[in-house]
N, C-alpha and C positions, 0 to 999 in steps of 0.2 A: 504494500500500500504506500501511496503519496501522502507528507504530510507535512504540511508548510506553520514555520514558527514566524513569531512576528515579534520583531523588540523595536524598541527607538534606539535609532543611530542619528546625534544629531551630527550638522555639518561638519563640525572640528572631527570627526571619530574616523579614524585609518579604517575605511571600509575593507581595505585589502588584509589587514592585519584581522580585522574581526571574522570574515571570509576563511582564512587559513586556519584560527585559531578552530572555525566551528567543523573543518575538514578535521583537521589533526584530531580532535575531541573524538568526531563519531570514528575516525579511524583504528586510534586508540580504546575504544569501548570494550566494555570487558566480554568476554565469551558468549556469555548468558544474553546478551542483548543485541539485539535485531538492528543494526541504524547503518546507511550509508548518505553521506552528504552529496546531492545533485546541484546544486546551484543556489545563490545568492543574487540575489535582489536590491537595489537602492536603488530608494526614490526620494531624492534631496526636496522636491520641496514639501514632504509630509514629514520628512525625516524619519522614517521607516525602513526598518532592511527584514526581508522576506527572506527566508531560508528554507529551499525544499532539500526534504529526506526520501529516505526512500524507508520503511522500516515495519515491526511487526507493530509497534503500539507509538500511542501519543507518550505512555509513560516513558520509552525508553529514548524517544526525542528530547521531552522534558529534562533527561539526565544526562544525554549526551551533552546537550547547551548548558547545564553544570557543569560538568568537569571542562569546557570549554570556557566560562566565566559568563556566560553569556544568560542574561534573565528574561525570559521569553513575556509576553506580553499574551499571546495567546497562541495555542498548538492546535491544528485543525487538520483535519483528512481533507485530503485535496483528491481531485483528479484533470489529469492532462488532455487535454482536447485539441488532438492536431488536421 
C-alpha cells in the first residue's frame, strides 16, 4: 500500500537534507517493519512536504519519520493514479 505523510517544512528547512534523512530512516527500519520511501514533495508556498511510502501500515510510516526526526502532521493511505 501507498501512504503519504504530511509535516510543515517551512522555507528556511534543507528540503534535501529532510528528503534523505526520511530515505535513510525507512531504509534503516528495523526487520519487523514494512516501509520503503518513494518520493518527497515541497510545496513552498503552503510550506508542506509530502512524503510517499510505500509500506504494510500507517503505524510503521509513523515510526519510520521517528527514527528519521521527522513529526508527521498526518499519515494517510494514498493511491497513485496514472
Amino acid at each position: 500500500m501507498l501512504y503519504l505523510a504530511e509535516l510543515y517544512a517551512p522555507r528556511g528547512e534543507d528540503i534535501a537534507d529532510l528528503a534523505q534523512r526520511a530515505r535513510a530512516a525507512a531504509d534503516a527500519a528495523s526487520p519487523g517493519m514494512s516501509v520503503a520511501f518513494v518520493q518527497a514533495i515541497f510545496v513552498p508556498l503552503d510550506e508542506c512536504c509530502f512524503i510517499l511510502y510505500r509500506s504494510a501500515s500507517a503505524a510503521d510510516v509513523t515510526a519510520a519519520g521517528a527514527l528519521a526526526g521527522l513529526d508527521f502532521d498526518r499519515v494517510a493511505e494514498a493511491r497513485a493514479l496514472l
